[in-house]
C-alpha positions as CSV (number, residue, x, y, z in Angstrom):
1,X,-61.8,-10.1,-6.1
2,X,-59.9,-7.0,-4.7
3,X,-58.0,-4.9,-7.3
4,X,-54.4,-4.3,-5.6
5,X,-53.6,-1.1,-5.1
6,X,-51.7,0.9,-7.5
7,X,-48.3,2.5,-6.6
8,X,-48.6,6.0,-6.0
9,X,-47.5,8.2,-8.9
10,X,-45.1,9.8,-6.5
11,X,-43.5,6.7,-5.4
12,X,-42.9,5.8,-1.8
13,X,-40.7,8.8,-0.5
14,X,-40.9,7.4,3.1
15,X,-39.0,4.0,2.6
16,X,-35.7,6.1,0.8
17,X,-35.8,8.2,3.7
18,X,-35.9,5.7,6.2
19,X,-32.7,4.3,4.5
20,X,-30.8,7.0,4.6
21,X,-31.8,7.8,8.5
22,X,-31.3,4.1,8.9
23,X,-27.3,4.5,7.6
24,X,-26.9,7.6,9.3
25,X,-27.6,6.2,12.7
26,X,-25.9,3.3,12.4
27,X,-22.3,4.7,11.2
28,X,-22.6,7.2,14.1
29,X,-23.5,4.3,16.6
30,X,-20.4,2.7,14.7
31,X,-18.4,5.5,15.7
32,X,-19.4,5.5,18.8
33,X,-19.2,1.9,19.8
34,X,-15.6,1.8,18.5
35,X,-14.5,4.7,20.5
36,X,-13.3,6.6,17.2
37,X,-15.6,9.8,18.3
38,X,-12.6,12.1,16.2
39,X,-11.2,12.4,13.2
40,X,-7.4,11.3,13.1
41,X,-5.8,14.4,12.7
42,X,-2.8,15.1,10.1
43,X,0.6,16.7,11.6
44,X,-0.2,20.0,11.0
45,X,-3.0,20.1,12.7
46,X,-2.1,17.8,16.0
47,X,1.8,18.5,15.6
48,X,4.2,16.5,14.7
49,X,6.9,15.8,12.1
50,X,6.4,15.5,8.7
51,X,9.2,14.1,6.9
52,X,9.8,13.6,2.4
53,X,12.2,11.1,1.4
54,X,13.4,11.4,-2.3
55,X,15.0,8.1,-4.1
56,X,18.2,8.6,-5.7
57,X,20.2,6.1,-7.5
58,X,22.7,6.1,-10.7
59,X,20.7,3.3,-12.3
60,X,17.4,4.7,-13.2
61,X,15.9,1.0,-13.0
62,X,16.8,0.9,-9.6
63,X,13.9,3.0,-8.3
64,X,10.9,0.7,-9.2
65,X,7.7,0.1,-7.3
66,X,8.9,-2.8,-6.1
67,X,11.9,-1.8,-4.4
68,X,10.2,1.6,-3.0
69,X,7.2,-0.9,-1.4
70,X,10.3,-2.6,0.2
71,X,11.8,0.8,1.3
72,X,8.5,1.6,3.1
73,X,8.2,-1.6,4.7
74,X,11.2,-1.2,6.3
75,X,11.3,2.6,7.0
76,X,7.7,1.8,8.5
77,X,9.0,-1.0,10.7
78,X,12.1,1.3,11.9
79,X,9.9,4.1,12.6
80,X,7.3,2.4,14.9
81,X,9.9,0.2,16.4
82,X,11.1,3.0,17.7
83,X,7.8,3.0,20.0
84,X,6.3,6.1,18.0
85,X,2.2,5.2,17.3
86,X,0.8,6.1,14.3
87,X,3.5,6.9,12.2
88,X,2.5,6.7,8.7
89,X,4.8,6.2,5.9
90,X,3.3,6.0,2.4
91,X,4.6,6.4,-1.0
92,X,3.9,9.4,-3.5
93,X,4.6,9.6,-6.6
94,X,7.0,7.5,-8.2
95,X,10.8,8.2,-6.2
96,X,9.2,10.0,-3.1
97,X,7.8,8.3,0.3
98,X,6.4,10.7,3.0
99,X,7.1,9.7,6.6
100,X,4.4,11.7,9.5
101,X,5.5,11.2,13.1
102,X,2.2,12.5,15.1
103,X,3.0,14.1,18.4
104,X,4.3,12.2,21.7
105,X,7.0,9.3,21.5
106,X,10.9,10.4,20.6
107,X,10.4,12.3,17.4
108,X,13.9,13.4,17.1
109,X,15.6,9.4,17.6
110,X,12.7,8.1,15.6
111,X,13.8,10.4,12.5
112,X,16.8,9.5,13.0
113,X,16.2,6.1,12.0
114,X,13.9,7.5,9.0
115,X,17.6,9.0,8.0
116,X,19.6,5.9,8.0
117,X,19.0,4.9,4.7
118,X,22.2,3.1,3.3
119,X,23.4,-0.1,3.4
120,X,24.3,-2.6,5.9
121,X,27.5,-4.7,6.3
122,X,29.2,-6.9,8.5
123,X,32.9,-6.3,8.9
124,X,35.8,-7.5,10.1
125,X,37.9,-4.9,12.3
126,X,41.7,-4.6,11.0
127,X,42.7,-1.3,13.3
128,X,40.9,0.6,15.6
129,X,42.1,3.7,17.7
130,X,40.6,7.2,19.2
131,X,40.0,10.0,16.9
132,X,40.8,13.8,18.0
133,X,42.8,12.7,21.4
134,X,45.0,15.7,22.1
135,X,46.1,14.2,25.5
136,X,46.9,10.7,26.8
137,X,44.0,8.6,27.8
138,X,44.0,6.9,31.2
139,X,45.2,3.3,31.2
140,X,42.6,2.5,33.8
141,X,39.7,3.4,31.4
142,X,37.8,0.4,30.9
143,X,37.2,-1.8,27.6
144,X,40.2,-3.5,27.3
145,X,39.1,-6.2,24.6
146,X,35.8,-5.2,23.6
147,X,36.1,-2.1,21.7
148,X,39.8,-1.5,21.5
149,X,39.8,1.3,23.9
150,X,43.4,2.6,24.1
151,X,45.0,2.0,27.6
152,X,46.3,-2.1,26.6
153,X,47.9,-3.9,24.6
154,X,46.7,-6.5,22.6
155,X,48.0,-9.2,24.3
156,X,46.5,-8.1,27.7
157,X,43.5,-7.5,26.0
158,X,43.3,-11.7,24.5
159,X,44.2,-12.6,27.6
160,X,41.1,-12.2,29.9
161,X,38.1,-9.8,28.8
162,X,36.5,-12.7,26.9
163,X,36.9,-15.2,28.5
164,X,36.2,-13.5,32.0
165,X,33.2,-12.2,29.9
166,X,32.0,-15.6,28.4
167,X,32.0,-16.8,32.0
168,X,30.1,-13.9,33.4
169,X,27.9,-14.5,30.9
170,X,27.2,-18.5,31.1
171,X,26.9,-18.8,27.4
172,X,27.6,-21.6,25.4
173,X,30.2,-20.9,22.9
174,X,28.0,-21.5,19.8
175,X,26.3,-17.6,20.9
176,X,29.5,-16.1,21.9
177,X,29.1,-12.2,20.9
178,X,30.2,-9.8,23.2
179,X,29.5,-6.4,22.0
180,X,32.1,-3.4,23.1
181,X,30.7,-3.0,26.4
182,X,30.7,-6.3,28.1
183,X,34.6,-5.8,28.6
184,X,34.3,-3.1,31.4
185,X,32.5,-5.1,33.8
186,X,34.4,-7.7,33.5
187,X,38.0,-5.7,34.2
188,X,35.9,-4.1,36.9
189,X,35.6,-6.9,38.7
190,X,39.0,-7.8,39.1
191,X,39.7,-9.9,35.7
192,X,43.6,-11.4,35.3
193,X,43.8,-8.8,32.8
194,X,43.9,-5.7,35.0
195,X,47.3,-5.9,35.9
196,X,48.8,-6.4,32.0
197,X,46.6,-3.8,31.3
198,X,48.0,-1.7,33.5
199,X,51.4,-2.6,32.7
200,X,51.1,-1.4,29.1
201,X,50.5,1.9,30.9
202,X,50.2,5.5,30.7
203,X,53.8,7.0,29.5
204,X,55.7,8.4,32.3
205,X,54.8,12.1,33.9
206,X,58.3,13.4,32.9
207,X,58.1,12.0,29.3
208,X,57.5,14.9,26.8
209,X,53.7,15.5,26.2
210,X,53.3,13.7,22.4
211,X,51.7,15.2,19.8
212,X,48.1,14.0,18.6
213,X,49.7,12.1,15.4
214,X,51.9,10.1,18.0
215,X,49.3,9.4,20.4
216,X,46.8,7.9,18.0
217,X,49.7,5.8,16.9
218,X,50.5,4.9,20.1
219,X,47.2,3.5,20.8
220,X,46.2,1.8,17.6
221,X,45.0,-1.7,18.0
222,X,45.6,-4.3,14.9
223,X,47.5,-3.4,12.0
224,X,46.2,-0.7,9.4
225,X,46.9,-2.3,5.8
226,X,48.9,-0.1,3.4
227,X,46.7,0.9,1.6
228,X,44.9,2.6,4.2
229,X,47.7,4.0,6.1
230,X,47.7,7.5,5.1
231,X,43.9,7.6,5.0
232,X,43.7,6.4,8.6
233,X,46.2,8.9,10.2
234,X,44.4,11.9,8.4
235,X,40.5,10.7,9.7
236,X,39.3,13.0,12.3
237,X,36.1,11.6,13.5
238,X,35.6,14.4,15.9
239,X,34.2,16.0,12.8
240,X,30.4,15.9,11.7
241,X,30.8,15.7,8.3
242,X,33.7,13.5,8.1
243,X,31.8,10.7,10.2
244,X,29.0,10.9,7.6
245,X,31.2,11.2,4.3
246,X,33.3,8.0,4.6
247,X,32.2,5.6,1.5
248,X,34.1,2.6,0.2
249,X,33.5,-0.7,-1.9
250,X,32.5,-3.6,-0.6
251,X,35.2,-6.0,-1.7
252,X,37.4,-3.7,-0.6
253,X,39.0,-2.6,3.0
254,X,38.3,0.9,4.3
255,X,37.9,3.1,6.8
256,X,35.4,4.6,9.0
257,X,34.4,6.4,12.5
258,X,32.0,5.4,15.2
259,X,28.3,6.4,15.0
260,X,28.7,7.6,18.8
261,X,31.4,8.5,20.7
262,X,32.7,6.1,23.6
263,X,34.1,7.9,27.0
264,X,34.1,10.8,25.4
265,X,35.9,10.6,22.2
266,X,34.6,9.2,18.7
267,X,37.4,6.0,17.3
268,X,38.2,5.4,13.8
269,X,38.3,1.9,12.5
270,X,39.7,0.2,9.7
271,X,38.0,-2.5,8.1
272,X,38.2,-5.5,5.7
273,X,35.5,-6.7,2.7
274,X,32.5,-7.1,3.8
275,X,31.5,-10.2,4.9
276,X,27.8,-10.1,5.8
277,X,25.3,-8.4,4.2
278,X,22.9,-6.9,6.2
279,X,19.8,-7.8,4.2
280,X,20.9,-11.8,5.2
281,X,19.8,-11.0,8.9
282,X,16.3,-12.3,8.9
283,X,15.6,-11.3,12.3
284,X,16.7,-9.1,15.7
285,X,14.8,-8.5,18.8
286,X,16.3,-7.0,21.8
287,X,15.7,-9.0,25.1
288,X,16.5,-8.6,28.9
289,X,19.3,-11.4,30.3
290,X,17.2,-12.0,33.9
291,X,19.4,-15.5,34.4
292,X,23.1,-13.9,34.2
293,X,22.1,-10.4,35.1
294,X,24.0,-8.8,31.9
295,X,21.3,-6.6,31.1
296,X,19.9,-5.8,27.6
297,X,21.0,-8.1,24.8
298,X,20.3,-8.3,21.0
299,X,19.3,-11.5,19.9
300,X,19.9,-12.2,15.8
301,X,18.6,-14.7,13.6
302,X,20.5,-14.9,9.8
303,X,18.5,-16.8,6.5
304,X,20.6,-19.3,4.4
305,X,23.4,-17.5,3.1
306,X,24.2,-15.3,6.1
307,X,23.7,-18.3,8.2
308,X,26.9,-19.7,5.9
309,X,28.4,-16.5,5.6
310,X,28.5,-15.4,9.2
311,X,29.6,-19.2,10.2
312,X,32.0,-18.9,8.4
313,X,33.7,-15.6,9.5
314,X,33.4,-16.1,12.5
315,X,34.8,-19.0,12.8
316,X,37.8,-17.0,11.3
317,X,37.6,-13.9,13.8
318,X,37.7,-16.5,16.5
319,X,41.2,-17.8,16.4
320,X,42.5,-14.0,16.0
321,X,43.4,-11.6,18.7
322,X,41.7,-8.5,19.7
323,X,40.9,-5.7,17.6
324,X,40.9,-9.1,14.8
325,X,38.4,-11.4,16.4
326,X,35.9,-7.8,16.1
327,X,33.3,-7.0,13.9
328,X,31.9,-4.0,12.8
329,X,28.5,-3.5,12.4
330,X,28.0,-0.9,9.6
331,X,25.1,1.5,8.7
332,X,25.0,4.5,6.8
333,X,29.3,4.0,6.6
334,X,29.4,4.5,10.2
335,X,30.3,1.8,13.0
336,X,27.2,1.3,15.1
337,X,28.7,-1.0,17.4
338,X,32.4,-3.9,17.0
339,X,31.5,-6.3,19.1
340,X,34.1,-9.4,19.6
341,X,33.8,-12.8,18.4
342,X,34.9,-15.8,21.2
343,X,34.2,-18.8,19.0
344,X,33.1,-20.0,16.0
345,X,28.8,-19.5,15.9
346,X,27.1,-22.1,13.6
347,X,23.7,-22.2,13.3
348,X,22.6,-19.5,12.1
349,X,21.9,-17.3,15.5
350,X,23.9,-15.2,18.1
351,X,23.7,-12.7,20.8
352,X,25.3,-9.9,20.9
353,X,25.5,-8.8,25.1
354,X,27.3,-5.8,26.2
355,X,26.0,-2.6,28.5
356,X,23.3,-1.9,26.8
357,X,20.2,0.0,28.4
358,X,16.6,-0.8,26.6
359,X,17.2,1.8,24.1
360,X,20.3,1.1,22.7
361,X,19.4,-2.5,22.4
362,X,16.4,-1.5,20.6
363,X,18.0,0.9,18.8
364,X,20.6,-1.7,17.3
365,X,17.9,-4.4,16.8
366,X,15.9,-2.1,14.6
367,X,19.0,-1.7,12.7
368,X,20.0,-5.0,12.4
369,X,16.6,-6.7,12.0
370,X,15.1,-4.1,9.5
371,X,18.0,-4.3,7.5
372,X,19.1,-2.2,4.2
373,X,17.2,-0.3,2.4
374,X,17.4,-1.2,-1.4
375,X,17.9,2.8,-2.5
376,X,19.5,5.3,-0.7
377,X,17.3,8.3,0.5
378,X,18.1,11.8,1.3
379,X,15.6,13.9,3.0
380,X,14.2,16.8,1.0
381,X,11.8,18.1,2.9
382,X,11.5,18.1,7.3
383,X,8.4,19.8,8.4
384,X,7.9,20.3,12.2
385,X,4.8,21.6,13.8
386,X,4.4,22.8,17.5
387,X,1.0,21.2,19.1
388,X,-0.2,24.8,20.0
389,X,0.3,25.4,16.2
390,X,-1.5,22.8,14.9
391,X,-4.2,23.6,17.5
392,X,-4.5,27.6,16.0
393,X,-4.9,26.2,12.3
394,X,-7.4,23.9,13.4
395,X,-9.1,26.5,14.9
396,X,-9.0,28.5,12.0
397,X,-10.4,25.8,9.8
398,X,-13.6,25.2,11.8
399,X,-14.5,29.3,12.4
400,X,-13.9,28.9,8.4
401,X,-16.2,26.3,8.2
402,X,-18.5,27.4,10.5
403,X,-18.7,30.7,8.9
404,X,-19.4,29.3,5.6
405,X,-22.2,27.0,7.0
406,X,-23.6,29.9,8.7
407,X,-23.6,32.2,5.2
408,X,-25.4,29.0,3.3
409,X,-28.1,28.9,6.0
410,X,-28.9,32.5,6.2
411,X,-29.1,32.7,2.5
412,X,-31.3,29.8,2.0
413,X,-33.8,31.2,5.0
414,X,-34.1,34.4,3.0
415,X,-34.2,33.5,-0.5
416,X,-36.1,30.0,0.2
417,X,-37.8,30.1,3.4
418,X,-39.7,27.0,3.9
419,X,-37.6,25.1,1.3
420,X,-34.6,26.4,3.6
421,X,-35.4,24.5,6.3
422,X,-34.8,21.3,3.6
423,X,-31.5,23.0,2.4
424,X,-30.2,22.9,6.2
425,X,-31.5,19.7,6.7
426,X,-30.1,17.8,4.0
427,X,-26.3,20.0,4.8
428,X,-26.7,18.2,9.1
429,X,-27.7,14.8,7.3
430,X,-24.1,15.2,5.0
431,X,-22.1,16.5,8.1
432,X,-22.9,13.5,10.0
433,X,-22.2,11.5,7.1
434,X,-19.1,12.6,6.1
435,X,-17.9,13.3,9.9
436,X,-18.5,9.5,11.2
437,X,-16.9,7.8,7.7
438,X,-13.9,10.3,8.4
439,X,-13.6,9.2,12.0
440,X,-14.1,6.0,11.1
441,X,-11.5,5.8,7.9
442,X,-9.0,7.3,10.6
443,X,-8.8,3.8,12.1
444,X,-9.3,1.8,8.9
445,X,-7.4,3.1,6.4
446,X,-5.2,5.6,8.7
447,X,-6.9,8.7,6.9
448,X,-6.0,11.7,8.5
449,X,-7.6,15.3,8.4
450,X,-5.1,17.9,7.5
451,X,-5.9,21.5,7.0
452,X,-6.4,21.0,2.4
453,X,-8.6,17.9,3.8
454,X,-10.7,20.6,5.7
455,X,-10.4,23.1,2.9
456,X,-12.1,20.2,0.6
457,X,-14.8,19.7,3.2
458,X,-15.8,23.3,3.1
459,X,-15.8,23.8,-0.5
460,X,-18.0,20.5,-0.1
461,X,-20.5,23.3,1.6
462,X,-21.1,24.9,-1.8
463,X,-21.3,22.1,-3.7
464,X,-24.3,20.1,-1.6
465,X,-26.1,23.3,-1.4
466,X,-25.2,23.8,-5.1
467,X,-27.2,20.8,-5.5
468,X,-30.4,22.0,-3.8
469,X,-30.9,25.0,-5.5
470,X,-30.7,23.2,-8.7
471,X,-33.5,21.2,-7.6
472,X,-35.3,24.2,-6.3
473,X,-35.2,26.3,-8.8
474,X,-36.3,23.6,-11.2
475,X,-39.5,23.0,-8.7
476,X,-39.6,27.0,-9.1
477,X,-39.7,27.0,-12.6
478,X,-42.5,24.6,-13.0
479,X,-45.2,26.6,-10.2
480,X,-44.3,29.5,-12.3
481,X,-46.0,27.6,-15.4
482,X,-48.8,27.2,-13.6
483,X,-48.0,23.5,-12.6
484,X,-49.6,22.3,-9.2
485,X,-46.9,21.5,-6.4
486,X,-47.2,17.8,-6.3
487,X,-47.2,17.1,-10.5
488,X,-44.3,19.9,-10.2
489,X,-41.9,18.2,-7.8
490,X,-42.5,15.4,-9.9
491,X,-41.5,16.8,-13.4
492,X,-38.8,19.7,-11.9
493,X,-36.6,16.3,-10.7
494,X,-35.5,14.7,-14.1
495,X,-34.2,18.2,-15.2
496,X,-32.8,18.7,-11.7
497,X,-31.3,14.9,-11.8
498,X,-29.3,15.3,-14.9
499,X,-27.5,18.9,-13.9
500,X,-26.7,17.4,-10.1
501,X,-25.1,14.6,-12.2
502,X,-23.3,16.2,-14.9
503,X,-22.2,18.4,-11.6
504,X,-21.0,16.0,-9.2
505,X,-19.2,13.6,-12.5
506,X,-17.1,16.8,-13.0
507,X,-16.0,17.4,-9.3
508,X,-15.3,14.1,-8.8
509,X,-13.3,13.5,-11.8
510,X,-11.5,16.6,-11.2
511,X,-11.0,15.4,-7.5
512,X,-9.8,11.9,-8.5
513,X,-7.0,12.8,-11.0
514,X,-6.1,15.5,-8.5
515,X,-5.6,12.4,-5.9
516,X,-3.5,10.3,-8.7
517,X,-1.4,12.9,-9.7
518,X,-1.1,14.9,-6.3
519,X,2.1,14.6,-3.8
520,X,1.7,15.2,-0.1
521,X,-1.2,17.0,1.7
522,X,-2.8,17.8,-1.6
523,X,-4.0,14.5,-2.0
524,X,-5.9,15.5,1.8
525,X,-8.0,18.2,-0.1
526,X,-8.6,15.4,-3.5
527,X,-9.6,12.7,-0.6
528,X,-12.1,14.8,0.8
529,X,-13.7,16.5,-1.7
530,X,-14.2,13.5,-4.0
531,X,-16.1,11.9,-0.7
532,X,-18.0,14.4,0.2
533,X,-19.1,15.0,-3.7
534,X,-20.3,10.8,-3.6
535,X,-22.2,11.6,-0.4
536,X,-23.8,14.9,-2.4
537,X,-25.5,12.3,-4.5
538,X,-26.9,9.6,-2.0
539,X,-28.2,13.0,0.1
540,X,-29.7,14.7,-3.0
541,X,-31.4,11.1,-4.3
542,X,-31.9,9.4,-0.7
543,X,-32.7,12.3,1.6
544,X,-33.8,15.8,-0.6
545,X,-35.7,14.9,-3.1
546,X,-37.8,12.3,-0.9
547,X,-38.6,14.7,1.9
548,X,-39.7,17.5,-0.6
549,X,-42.0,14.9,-2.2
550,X,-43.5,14.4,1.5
551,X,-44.0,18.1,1.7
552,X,-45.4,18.8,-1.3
553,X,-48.6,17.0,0.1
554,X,-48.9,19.3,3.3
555,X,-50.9,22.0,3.2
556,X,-48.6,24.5,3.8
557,X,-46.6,24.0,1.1
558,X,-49.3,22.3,-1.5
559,X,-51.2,25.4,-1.0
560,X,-47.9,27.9,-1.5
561,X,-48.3,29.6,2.0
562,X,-46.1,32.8,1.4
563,X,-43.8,31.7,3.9
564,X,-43.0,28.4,1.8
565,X,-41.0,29.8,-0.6
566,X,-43.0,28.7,-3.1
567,X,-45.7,31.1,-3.5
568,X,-47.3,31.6,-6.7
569,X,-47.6,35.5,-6.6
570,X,-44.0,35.9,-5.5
571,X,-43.1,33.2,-8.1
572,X,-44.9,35.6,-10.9
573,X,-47.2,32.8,-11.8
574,X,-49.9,33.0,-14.1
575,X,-53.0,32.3,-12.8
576,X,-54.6,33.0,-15.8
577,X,-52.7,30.4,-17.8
578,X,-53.4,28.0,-15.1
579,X,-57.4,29.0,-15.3
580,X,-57.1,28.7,-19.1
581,X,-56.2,25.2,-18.6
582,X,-59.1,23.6,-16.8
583,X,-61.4,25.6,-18.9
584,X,-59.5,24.1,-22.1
585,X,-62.4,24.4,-25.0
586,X,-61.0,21.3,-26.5
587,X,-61.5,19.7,-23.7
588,X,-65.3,21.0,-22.7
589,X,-65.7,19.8,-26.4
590,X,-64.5,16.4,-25.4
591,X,-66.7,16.1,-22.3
592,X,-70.2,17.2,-24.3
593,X,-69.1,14.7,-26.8
C-alpha cells in the first residue's frame, strides 16, 4: 500500500501565488471590460466646483440625520436635474453636506440651485407692480393678464388674455394654469383685449413727467392691504440684497420681488398666507406641448393634502380678477414665476403653460418637484478649480509618486540586490491592485481621487516596502546565525508576521478614525491609505512571502550567490558556529550509541 505523500515542510507557495495573480488579472480584465480604465477624478484635480453647505436652524433638534439625508436627496436631485453628471453630494459631519460639480454641464445655474435652500410656498397674489421704473412704461408692452405688467387695467386685463389663452391652448378647464408668459401671444395675435388695453394708455406727451412714487402707483395691479402699504411703496427690487432679504410668516401677507426681471425691470408683489406648501407637490416634470404648439410646459402632480389644498384655492382665485386669480410661486422669498388661475383644478394635477424655453421649464420643475428643503443652508465654503489647474496638480502628484517609487527601487537594488527584485515586484503587484479597485470604486461607490487621496497612495509606498524589509531583515538575521536559507525563510516569517501586523493594525486604525472624524478631502487621504494598508497584507501574505519561499530553493539564492543579497560573508555569518553544529559531540555521541 502506497504511503501518501507528506506536505512539504514549506507548504505549497505556488497555489497562494496563483491566487493572487489569479485576482490581479481578473480585477484588471474587470476594469477593462467595463470601460472604467481611470480613476474618477476629484474636482481639484479634473476641475470643477466644490461647494460646503452648513445647517443652520434656531432649534437645535432641527438638524438631525434624518432631515440632513432628506436635504441631500433633494439637493442631489436639483443638482443633476440640472443635466450636470456626476455631481456628488454627500454628508460630513453632522450639519455640513459637500456638493462637487465636475467639469462640463452649467456649473454656474447648477449652483444656483445648490443655493436655493429655503422654503417653498404657494401664494395668492394681492398687488403686483414694477420696481425701480423711473419712466412710463409702454402700454403696448405685452402681458396684460398674466403677470400684471403695467400698461392695462384690470378690467381689460379679465376680459380676454385667459380666455384667448385657454383657447389657444385647447385645455380643458380642470388644468387651466397659465403662467406669466402665455398672455403676450395671445394679445399678439390680435385678442379683444388689445384695444381696452390700449385705452387705459400711456399718460399724455404734454402731461408732466411723474415721479417714480407716482408711477409705481399708477401701475399697481390689485389692492395692497394696509398693512403692507408703506412696506410696498418703499421695496426696490432693483436691488440685490433687497430681492434676497424679504422674509415673512406664513399665516401672514407680505411682500416680495421677482427672482428675474421681466422686460427689463424686476416687479414687487404682495401676497396673502400661504396656501400651498411646497413639500405637498409630489411631482413636476417639464414637457414639450407638440398638439397646441405652446411650447415648454410644467406639468405638477400634488399628494393628499396639496391635492385638497390647491383645489381648493384655486377654486377661490378663479372667480377673482387679475392680479387676484394669480399665484405666486415662492422660493428662497422670491417670486419664481405668478402664473393665473382660469378655473377651479380638482384632481390633484395642473399645467402650468407660458413662454417657456427648455430651461426655464426645467428650471421651475426642479423647483417645484424637488420641493423644500427641511433646514435652511448657507454656503460656507465655494471652491472653483480651472481644468488646466487640476491638470498641473495632478501632474505634480504622479512626478511625486513616481519619484518616490523610483527612490524605493534604487534603494532596494543597492542594499538588497536579488531580494530587490522581490521588493519591486510585490510594489507592481499592489499598484495594479490598488489602481483597478480605485477605477473600479469610481463607478461603484463614486470614489474619486483627489490630490490627499494621492498623497495617501504615496505614503502607501513606504508602508508596503516597510513591510518587506521587515521580512528581509528577519530572513537576514537568521543566515547570520548560521541558519540554511530554506529552514531560515521558514523561521524569519512568524517574527516578520507579527511586526507587519502590529504595523498595518496601527495604520489602519489611525486611517479609519481619520475617515470617521475627517470633513472634506481629508477623508480622500483616510480612504486611501486605509486601502492600500489592507492590500499591504494580502501582498505580504499572498504574494512576498510565497515567492521568497520559491526562491529559497534556487540555487542562486539557496547557495547565497553574492549578488543575492543574502550572502553569508557580507551577512558576517559564522561559519564556524554553523560547522560546530553538524559536528555537535552530543550528537556523534548519539550516533555511536
Amino acid at each position: 500500500m502506497a504511503t501518501p505523500k507528506s506536505r512539504p515542510r514549506d507548504g505549497y507557495p505556488g497555489r497562494a501565488l496563483a491566487l493572487i495573480l489569479v485576482v490581479t488579472v481578473g480585477l484588471v480584465a474587470l476594469m477593462f471590460g467595463t470601460g472604467t480604465t481611470k480613476p474618477r477624478l476629484g474636482i481639484d484635480l479634473a476641475g470643477g466646483t466644490s461647494i460646503t453647505l452648513t445647517a443652520k436652524s434656531t432649534d437645535p433638534k432641527a438638524i438631525s440625520k434624518s432631515n440632513m439625508d432628506i436635504a441631500t436627496g433633494i439637493i442631489e436631485r436639483r443638482v443633476n436635474g440640472m443635466g450636470v453628471s456626476e455631481a456628488e453630494v454627500q454628508t460630513q459631519g453632522d450639519n455640513t453636506i459637500i456638493v462637487n460639480i465636475p467639469k462640463g454641464g452649467n456649473q454656474q445655474n447648477a449652483a444656483d440651485q445648490v443655493g436655493t435652500t429655503a422654503k417653498l410656498f404657494f401664494r395668492p397674489v394681492l398687488a403686483v407692480a414694477p420696481s425701480g421704473v423711473t419712466a412710463p412704461v409702454p402700454t403696448g408692452t405685452p402681458s396684460a393678464g398674466a403677470t400684471g405688467t403695467p400698461g392695462a387695467t384690470p378690467s381689460a386685463a379679465a376680459t380676454g388674455s385667459p380666455s384667448a389663452s385657454a383657447t389657444k391652448q385647447g385645455r380643458p378647464a380642470s388644468e387651466a394654469l397659465a403662467a406669466e408668459g402665455a398672455s403676450p401671444t395671445a394679445a399678439a395675435t390680435g385678442a379683444s383685449t388689445a384695444p381696452s388695453a390700449a385705452a387705459t394708455g400711456a399718460p399724455s406727451a404734454a402731461a408732466t413727467p411723474p415721479s417714480a412714487a407716482d408711477l409705481t402707483a399708477a401701475m399697481t395691479q390689485g389692492t395692497v392691504p394696509p398693512e403692507l402699504t408703506a412696506a410696498f411703496a418703499a421695496l426696490d427690487c432693483s436691488k440685490p440684497e433687497v430681492r434676497t432679504a424679504q422674509t415673512g410668516a406664513d399665516d401672514k401677507a407680505v411682500v416680495a420681488c421677482s427672482q428675474k426681471p421681466e422686460n427689463g425691470y424686476y416687479e414687487k408683489l404682495a401676497l396673502g398666507p400661504v396656501a400651498v406648501k411646497g413639500s405637498d407637490v409630489s411631482k413636476a416634470q417639464p414637457s414639450l406641448d407638440t398638439q397646441s404648439g405652446a411650447g415648454w410646459q410644467v406639468q405638477l402632480q400634488f399628494n393628499g393634502t396639496g391635492t385638497d389644498d390647491f383645489t381648493k384655492i384655486t377654486g377661490q382665485l378663479a372667480t377673482q380678477a387679475p392680479p387676484n386669480n394669480q399665484f405666486a410661486i415662492v422660493l428662497d422669498n422670491q417670486v419664481v414665476s405668478h402664473p393665473e388661475v382660469k378655473n377651479a383644478i380638482p384632481g390633484g394635477s395642473a399645467v402650468i403653460t407660458g413662454r417657456f424655453t427648455q430651461t426655464e421649464a426645467q428650471d421651475l420643475s426642479n423647483v417645484l418637484g424637488y420641493g423644500a428643503l427641511p433646514l435652511e443652508f448657507v454656503k460656507s465654503d465655494i471652491t472653483t478649480v480651472s481644468p488646466a489647474l487640476g491638470s498641473d496638480q495632478l501632474k505634480a502628484g504622479l512626478v511625486a509618486g513616481a519619484i518616490g517609487m523610483l527612490l524605493v527601487v534604487a534603494y532596494s537594488l543597492v542594499y538588497y540586490r536579488g531580494l530587490g527584485l522581490v521588493s519591486i515586484a510585490g510594489l507592481l503587484v499592489s499598484a495594479a491592485l490598488t489602481y483597478s479597485i480605485m477605477s473600479l470604486l469610481g463607478n461603484a461607490i463614486g470614489f474619486a481621487l483627489n490630490l490627499p487621496a494621492v498623497c495617501g497612495a504615496i505614503v502607501a509606498i513606504g508602508i508596503t516596502a516597510d513591510s518587506f524589509i521587515v521580512y528581509f531583515e528577519r530572513i537576514r538575521d537568521e543566515v547570520r546565525e548560521g541558519a540554511p536559507l530554506r529552514p531560515a525563510v521558514q523561521r524569519a516569517w512568524p517574527r516578520a508576521r507579527r511586526t507587519i501586523l502590529v504595523s498595518d493594525f496601527v495604520s489602519f486604525l489611525c486611517a479609519a478614525v481619520l475617515y470617521v472624524v475627517s470633513v472634506g478631502k481629508v477623508q480622500g487621504f483616510a480612504f486611501t491609505l486605509g486601502l492600500t494598508t489592507a492590500l499591504d497584507v494580502v501582498v505580504i501574505f499572498l504574494f512576498t512571502k510565497p515567492l521568497i519561499t520559491l526562491l529559497a530553493r534556487r540555487k542562486f539564492f539557496l547557495n547565497g550567490h553574492p549578488w543575492s543579497g543574502l550572502d553569508p560573508k557580507r551577512l558576517g555569518a559564522r561559519p564556524p558556529l554553523r560547522s560546530s553544529r553538524r559536528r555537535n559531540p552530543s550528537s556523534a555521541a548519539v550516533k555511536e550509541a
